[in-house]
N, C-alpha and C positions, 0 to 999 in steps of 0.2 A: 483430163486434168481437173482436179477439185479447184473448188475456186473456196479463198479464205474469205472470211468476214474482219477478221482483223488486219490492222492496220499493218504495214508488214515491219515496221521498226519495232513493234512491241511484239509481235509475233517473233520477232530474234531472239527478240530479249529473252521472255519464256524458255524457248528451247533452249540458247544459252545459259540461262539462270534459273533453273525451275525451285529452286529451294528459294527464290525470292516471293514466289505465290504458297510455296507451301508453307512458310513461316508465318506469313500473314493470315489472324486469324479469320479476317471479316472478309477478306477476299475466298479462303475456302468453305467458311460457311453460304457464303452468297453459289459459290460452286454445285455446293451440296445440295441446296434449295432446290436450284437448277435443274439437276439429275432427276429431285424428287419430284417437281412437278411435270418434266419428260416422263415417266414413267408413268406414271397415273396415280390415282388414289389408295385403285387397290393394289398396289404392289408393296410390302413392306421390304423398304433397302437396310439389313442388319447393318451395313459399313454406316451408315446413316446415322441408325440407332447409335452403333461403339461410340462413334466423334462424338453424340451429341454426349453420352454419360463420361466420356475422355474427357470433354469441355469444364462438364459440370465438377469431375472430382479434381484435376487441376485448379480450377476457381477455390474449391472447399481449401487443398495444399496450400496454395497462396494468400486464403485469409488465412491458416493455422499459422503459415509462416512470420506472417507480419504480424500477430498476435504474440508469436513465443520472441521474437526482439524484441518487440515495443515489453512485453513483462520482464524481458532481460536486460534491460535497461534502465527500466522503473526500479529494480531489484537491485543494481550496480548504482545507480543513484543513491537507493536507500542504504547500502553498505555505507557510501561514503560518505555520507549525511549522521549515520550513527557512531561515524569514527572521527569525525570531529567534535563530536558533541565528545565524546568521552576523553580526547586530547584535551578539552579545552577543560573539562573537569578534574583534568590532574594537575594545570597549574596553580591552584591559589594555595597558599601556604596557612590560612587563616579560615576555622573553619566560617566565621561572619563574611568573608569574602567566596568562599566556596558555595553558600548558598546566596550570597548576590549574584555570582554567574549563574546559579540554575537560573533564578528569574529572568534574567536578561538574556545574555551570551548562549546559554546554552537554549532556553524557550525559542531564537530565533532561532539558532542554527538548524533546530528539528520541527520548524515551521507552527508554532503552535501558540496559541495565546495566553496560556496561561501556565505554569506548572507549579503545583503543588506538592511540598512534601510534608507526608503525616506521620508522626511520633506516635505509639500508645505510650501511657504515661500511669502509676499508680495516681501521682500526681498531677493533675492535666488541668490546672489552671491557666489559662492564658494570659492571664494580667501581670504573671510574677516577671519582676523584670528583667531579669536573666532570658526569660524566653519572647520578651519584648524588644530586648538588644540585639535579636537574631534575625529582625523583619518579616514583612509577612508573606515568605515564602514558608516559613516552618507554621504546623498545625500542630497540637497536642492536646490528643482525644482520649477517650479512657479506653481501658482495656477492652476489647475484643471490638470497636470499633470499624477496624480494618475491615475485617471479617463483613463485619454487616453491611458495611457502604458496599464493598465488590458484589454479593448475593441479593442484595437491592434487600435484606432482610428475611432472606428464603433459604429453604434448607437445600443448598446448590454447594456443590467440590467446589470449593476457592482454588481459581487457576493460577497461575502466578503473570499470566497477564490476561487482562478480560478487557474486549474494544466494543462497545456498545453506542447508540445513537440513542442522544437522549437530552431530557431537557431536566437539570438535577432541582429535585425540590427540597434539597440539603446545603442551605448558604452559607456552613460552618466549614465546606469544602473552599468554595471560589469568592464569598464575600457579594463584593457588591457586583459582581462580573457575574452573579451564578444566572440569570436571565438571558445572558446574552451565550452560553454552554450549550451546545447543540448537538455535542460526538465526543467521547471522551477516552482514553485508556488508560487502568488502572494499573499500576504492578507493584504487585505485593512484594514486600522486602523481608527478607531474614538476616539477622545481625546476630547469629550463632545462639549455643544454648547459655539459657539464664538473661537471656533478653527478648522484649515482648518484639512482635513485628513491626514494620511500619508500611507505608506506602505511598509508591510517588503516582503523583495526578497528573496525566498530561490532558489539558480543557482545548476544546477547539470551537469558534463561531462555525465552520463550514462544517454542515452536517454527514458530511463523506468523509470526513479526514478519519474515524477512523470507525469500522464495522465490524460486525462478528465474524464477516466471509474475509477479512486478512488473515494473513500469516501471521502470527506471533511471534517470529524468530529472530528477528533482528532484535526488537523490544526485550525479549526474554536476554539476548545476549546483553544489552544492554542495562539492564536491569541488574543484570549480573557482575558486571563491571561495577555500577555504581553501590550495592550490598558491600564491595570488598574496599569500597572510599569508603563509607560511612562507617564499617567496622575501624578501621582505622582513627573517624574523629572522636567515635567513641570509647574507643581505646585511651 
């Protein structure tokens, strides 16, 4: 008769229960060890080998996994983030209160510290006071403007949104905040033919809020959304 080394209640157990050892991962890798150092050094155990690369591509699965939620949820955040901000942009009946919500209401809702909107203008004076009664979330630059702030003054395709980290050394953009600008995204605006373009400034202190390796997409839709407000104030 064989005589057990284990204890005989857990010895039940086992036989009873064996998918309770084989689920546990650190109990069959300790298993495994086991077998490998009974056999010797020279012997190579292929089951050995499979578990160990089994082990390894499950780990890779399981970070991919928790990778594609945690971005799909970042991504269902930022949906909802940009659909309030454009809800909240179609209440003001005025357009002097429509661009007080960008500055305020809407800059928080999309987490951001500063936002900027730029007119090109034949006439781009800022002191005339019709464009001083609009506060200073409106900018009014001369023509092609736009153009040059987005390409930094390079001969680069103007995207219709560009996310860059940066520290701007143009303070006709953010004023006396432009020092404290760290990450920015531009989106360029079209207001149909026979108008120049514009574009809105979203400024951020955190240097990650926004990079070149984002998605554009939400932004771009957004951006889109707010082209067809402003055609309307201008109307």
């Amino acid at each position: 008769m064989s005589s057990h080394l284990f204890d005989a209640d857990i010895r039940d157990k086992i036989i009873a229960e064996p998918e309770v050892v084989l689920d546990d991962t650190d109990i069959m890798r300790a298993l495994v060890g086991a077998n490998d150092r009974a056999m010797g050094g020279n012997v190579v155990d292929l089951r050995g080998l499979a578990m160990d690369r089994l082990e390894e591509r499950l780990d890779r699965l399981e970070d991919t996994h928790r990778s594609v939620i945690a971005a799909a949820y970042e991504n269902l955040a930022g949906t909802n983030q940009i659909h309030r901000a454009i809800l909240r942009l179609m209440e003001p009946t005025k357009f002097e209160e429509f661009l007080a919500d960008l500055g305020s209401d809407v800059a928080s809702i999309l987490r951001v510290d500063v936002i900027k909107l730029v007119l090109e203008s034949e006439s781009n004076d800022p002191n005339e006071p019709a464009i001083q009664k609009l506060g200073d979330v409106l900018n009014v630059a001369e023509p092609g403007f736009v153009d040059a702030y987005i390409t930094l003054d390079r001969a680069l395709p103007v995207r219709q949104v560009t996310m860059r980290q940066m520290r701007p050394d143009d303070s006709r953009i953010y004023g006396l905040k432009t020092q404290y600008i760290h990450s920015e995204a531009c989106l360029k605006l079209d207001f149909g033919p026979g108008r120049l373009p514009g574009m809105l400034v979203l400024g951020s202190e955190d240097p990650h809020q926004f990079t070149p390796q984002q998605g554009p997409d939400l932004l771009a839709f957004f951006a889109g959304v707010f082209e067809r407000a402003m055609r309307r104030w201008l109307a």
